[in-house]
Structures are given as C-alpha cells and as structure tokens.
C-alpha positions as CSV (number, residue, x, y, z in Angstrom):
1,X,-55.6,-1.0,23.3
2,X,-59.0,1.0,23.7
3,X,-59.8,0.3,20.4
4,X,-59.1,-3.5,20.3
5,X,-60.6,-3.9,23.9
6,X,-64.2,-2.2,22.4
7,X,-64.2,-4.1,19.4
8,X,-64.2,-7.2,21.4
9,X,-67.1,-6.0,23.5
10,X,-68.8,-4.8,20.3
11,X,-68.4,-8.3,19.0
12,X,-69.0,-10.2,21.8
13,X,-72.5,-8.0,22.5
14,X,-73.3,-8.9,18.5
15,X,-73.4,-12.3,18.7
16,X,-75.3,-12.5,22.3
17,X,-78.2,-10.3,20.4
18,X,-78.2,-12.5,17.2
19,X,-78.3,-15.8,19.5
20,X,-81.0,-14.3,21.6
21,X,-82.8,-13.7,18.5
22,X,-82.7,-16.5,17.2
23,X,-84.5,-18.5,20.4
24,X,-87.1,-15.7,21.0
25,X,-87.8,-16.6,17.5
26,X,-88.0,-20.0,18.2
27,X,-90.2,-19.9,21.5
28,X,-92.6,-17.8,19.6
29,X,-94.0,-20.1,17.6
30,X,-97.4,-21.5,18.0
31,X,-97.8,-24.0,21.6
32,X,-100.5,-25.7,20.1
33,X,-97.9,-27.6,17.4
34,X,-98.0,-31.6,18.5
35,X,-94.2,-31.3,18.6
36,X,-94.1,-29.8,21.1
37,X,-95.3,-29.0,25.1
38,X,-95.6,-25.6,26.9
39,X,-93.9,-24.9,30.3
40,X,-95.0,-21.3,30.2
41,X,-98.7,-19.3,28.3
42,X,-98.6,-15.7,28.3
43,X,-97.8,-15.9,31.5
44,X,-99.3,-18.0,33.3
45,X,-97.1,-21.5,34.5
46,X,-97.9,-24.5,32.9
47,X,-95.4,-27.1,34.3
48,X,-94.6,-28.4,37.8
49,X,-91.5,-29.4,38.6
50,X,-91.1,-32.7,40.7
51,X,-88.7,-34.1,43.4
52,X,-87.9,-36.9,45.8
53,X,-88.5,-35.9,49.7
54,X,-84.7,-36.9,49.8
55,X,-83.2,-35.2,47.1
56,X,-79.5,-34.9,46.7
57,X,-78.2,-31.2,47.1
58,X,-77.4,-31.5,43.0
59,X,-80.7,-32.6,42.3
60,X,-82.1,-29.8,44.4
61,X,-79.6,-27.8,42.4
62,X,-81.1,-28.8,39.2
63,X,-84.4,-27.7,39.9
64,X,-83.3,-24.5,41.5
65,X,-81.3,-23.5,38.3
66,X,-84.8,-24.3,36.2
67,X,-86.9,-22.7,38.2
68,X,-84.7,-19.3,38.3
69,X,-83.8,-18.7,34.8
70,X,-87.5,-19.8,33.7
71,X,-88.9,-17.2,36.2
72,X,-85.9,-14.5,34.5
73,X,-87.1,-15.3,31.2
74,X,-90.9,-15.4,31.6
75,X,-91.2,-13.8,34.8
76,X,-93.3,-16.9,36.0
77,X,-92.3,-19.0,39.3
78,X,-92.8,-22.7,38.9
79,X,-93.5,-24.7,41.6
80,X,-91.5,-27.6,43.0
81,X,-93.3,-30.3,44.8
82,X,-92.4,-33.7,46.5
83,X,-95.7,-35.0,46.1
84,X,-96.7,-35.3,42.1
85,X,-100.5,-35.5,43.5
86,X,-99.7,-31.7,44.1
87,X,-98.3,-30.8,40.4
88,X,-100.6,-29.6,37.7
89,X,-99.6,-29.1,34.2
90,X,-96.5,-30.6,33.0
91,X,-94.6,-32.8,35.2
92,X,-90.9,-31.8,35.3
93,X,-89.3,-34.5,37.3
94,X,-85.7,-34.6,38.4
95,X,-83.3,-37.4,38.9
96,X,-84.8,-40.3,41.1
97,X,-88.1,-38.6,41.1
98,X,-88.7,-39.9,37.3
99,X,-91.1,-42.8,37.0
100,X,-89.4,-45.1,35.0
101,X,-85.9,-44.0,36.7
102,X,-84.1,-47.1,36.1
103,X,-85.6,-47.5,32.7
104,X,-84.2,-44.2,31.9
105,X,-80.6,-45.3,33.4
106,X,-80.7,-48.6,31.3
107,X,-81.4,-46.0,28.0
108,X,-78.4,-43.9,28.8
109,X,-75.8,-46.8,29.9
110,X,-76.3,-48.7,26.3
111,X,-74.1,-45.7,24.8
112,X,-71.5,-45.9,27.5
113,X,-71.0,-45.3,31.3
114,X,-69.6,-42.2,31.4
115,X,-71.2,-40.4,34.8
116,X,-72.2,-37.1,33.6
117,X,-73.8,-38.9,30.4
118,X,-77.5,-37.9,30.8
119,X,-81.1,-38.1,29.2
120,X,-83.8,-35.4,28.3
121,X,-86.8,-37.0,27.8
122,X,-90.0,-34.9,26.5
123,X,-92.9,-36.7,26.3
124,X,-97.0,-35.5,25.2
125,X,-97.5,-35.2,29.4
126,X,-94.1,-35.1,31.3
127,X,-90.3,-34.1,30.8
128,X,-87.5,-36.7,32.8
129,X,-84.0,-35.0,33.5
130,X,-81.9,-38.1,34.4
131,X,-78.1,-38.6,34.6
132,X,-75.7,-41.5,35.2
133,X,-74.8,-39.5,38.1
134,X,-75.9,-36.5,39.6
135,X,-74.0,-34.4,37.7
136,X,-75.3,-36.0,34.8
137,X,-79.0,-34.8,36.0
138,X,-77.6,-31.3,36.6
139,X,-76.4,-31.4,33.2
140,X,-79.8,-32.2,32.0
141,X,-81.4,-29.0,33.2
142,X,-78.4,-27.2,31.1
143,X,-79.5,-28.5,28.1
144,X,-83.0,-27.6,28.8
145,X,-82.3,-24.0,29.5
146,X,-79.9,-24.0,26.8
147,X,-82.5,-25.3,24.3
148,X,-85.0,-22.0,25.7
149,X,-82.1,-19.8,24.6
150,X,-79.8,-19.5,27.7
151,X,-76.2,-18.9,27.3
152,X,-73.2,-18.6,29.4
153,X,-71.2,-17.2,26.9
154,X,-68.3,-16.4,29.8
155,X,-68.4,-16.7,33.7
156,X,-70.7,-13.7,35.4
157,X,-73.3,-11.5,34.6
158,X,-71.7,-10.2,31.2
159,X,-71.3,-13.1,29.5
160,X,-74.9,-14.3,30.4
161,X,-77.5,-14.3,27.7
162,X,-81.1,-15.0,28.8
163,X,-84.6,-14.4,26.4
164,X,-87.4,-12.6,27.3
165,X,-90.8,-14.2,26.5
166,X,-93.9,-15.1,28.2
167,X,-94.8,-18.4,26.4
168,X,-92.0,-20.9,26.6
169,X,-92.3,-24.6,25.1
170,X,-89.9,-27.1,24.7
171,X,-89.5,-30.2,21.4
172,X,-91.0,-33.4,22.3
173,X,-87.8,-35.6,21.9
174,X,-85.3,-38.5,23.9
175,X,-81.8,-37.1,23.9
176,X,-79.1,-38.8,25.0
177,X,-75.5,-37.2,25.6
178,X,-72.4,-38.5,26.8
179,X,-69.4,-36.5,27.1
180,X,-67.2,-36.7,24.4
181,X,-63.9,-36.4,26.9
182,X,-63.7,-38.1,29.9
183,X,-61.0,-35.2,31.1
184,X,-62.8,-31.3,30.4
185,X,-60.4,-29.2,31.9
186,X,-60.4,-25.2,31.6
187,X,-57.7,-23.6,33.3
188,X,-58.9,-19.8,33.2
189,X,-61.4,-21.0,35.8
190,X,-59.3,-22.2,38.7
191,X,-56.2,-20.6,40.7
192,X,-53.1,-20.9,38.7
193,X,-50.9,-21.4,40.9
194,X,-51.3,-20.7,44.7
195,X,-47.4,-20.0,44.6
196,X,-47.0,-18.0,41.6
197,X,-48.3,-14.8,42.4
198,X,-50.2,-14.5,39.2
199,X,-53.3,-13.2,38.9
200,X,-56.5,-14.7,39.0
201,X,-57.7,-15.3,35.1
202,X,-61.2,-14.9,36.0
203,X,-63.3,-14.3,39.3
204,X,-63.2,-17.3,41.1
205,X,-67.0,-17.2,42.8
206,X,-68.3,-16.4,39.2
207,X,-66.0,-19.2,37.5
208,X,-67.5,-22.5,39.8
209,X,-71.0,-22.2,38.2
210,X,-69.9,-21.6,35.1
211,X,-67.6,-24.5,34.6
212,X,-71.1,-26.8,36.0
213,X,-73.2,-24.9,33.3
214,X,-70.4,-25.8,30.8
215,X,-70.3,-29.3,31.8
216,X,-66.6,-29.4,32.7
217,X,-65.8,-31.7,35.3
218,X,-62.0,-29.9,36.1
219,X,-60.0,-33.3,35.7
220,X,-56.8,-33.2,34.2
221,X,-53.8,-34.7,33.9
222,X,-51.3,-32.1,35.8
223,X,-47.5,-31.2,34.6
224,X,-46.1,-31.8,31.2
225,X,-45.7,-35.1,31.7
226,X,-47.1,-38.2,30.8
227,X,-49.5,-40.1,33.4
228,X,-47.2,-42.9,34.0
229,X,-46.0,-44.2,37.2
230,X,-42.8,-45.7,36.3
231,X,-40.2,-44.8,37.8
232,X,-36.4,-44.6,36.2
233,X,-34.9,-45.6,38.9
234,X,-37.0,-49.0,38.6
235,X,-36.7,-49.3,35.0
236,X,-34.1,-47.4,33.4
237,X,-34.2,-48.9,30.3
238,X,-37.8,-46.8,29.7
239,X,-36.2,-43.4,29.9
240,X,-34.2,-41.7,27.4
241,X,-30.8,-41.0,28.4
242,X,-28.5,-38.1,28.8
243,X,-25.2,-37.9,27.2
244,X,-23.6,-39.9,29.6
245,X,-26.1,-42.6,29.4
246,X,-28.0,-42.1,32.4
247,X,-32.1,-42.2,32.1
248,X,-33.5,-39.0,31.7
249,X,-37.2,-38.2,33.6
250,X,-38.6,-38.3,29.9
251,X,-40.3,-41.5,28.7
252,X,-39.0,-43.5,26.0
253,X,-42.4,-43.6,23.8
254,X,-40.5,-46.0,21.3
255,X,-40.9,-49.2,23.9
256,X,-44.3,-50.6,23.6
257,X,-44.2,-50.9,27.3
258,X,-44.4,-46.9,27.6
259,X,-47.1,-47.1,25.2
260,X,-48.8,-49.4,27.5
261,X,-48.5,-47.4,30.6
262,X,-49.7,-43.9,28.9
C-alpha cells in the first residue's frame, strides 16, 4: 500500500513538473511578437485591471483570483481600478466594465445561451472577460490563468500548479466557450450523505473553489432514477409491472410517452 500510494505521488508530481514546463516555456518567448500582449516585463506590471464601482461579488471575484495568482507567478501586484482614466498599460476589464459589453454578450449568445458560456477577448490594447452570467465571467479569468500555466490538478495546495516567471504575455485572440453539459456534477467534492456516516471524499473548504476553477456548476439529477414526474399511481400503464401485475416505480422506456418526459 506504501508502494502504490508513492507511486501515485511520484506520478502525480511528474506530470505537474512537465506541465509547468511546458508554460514557463511558453511565457518565455519574446513580448515583442505582434501575437501577442504583456501583462508582466521582468517585473515590472504592465496591465491594469478594470471594474464597475458596483461590481457583483463574482466579478470582484474574478479580479481577485487574477490579480493573486499573477502576483504568485510573477511576484508583481496589479492594480484594480474603477476609474479606466486611472489604469495604465493594458486594460483588463471585467464583466460590465468591458466597453462594448453588450456587443460582447450578442458574440457569445450566437453559439447558445448557456450561462456560464463566456468570451476572452485579447485585443492589440485591452483584454474583455465576459460571461452570459457571472459565472461565465468568473470562468473567463480561469481560462486566462490557465492559458499562463495554472492548474488545479485536485482541490488544495497539492494539487495546485503555478509557474514562476517574471514576464508574462498572453495570445491576442476572441474565444468563445460554452459548456459542453448543461449538468457538471463531481460528487467527491460535496458531503455524501449527511446521514451516512461516511467520510468526507475530500476537504470540504478546499473542494468549493476548486469545483468554480473547474467550471462545474454541481447540478445533477439525484437518485437512480429518471427525472420524470409521473406518477404510477396517475398513470399505471407507464410503469413496468411486478408479477402480479401491479406498476412497478420503474419507467416503462418502451412508451414514447416516457421517452417524452425523460
């Protein structure tokens, strides 16, 4: 058991180092390239990051998480301002803050309306984080940091990846993602069941940021069930029966009618 449990530390710690390679790599190519912008110089900040005076707490959020992991991998504290008169540099603006907001919302709806769908938009003088939602703007800054190299291989410290370098620049480019499940559900992360008196699959306080950073959203269809509200006693015939005849709690999936409902 000692074995297999440092073997999967040994692996695990492997493939952090090769991915933080790989970024460093990456973020260490010349700034001066016209693909692409610098946030960070040897040092020295070259971005600003911008929000509205009335900010939602998730949009605060957003620019929180950027400015913390930026400082961790850099060492270099960017500003956030209200006011873009006050930023210098790069404008990083968050959510509503963006100048062509609703422009930006138009962009991302034409592939769907799913809320945590969001946009990245890098441009020669300024960088838009928008989402359907403000989730969707939270999950903006993910993909930013992710694109510097951050990873959240696992909730907590451990499974926490984060480059070191002192210039950091980002593609020019306009992504656009949408989720592709409207249900991202991973059960490790929350209480199994207050009732069962199981253990806890992961710290709790460490799990709630990591399911935002991996853009679940925690719905789920519960029980073993199908998500139907029909009831047997209301329609019989849409249940399988026992032996005696009588309809069962299972779904006959042979009726279009239950193929309908679920």
């Amino acid at each position: 058991m000692k074995k297999k449990g440092f073997m999967t530390i040994l692996t695990f710690t492997l493939i952090a180092l090769f991915s933080l390679a790989q970024h460093v790599a990456a973020n260490s190519s010349d700034i001066s390239s016209a693909d692409i912008i610098s946030l960070v110089n040897e040092g020295q900040a070259q971005a600003t990051i911008v929000i509205k005076q009335d900010a939602s707490d998730v949009e605060q959020k957003a620019a929180s998480e950027l400015v913390d992991y930026i400082q961790q991998i850099s060492g270099v504290e960017l500003q956030i301002v209200n006011d873009e008169t006050q930023a210098t540099g790069v404008n990083i603006y968050i959510g509503q803050a963006a100048p062509d907001y609703e422009n930006s919302l138009a962009a991302i709806s034409a592939g769907g309306e799913e809320p945590d769908a969001f946009r990245l938009l890098v441009t020669d003088n300024h960088i838009q984080l928008n989402g359907l939602s403000d989730s969707g703007t939270l999950y903006a800054a993910y993909e930013l940091l992710e694109q510097l190299g951050v990873r959240w291989f696992m909730p907590g410290e451990l499974g926490t990846v984060i480059p070191s370098n002192e210039n950091i620049v980002l593609d020019k480019q306009d992504t656009i993602q949408h989720p592709g499940y409207v249900n991202r559900f991973f059960q490790a992360t929350e209480r199994y069941n207050s009732n069962s008196n199981l253990p806890d699959g992961v710290n709790l306080t460490e799990a709630a940021p990591w399911v935002e950073r991996m853009r679940l959203n925690q719905k789920y269809y519960g029980g073993h069930l199908f998500p139907c509200n029909i009831k047997n006693t209301e329609r019989p015939d849409l249940f399988l029966p026992n032996k005696d005849g009588e309809p069962t709690r299972f779904l006959d999936v042979t009726k279009p009618e239950v193929l309908d409902c679920i």
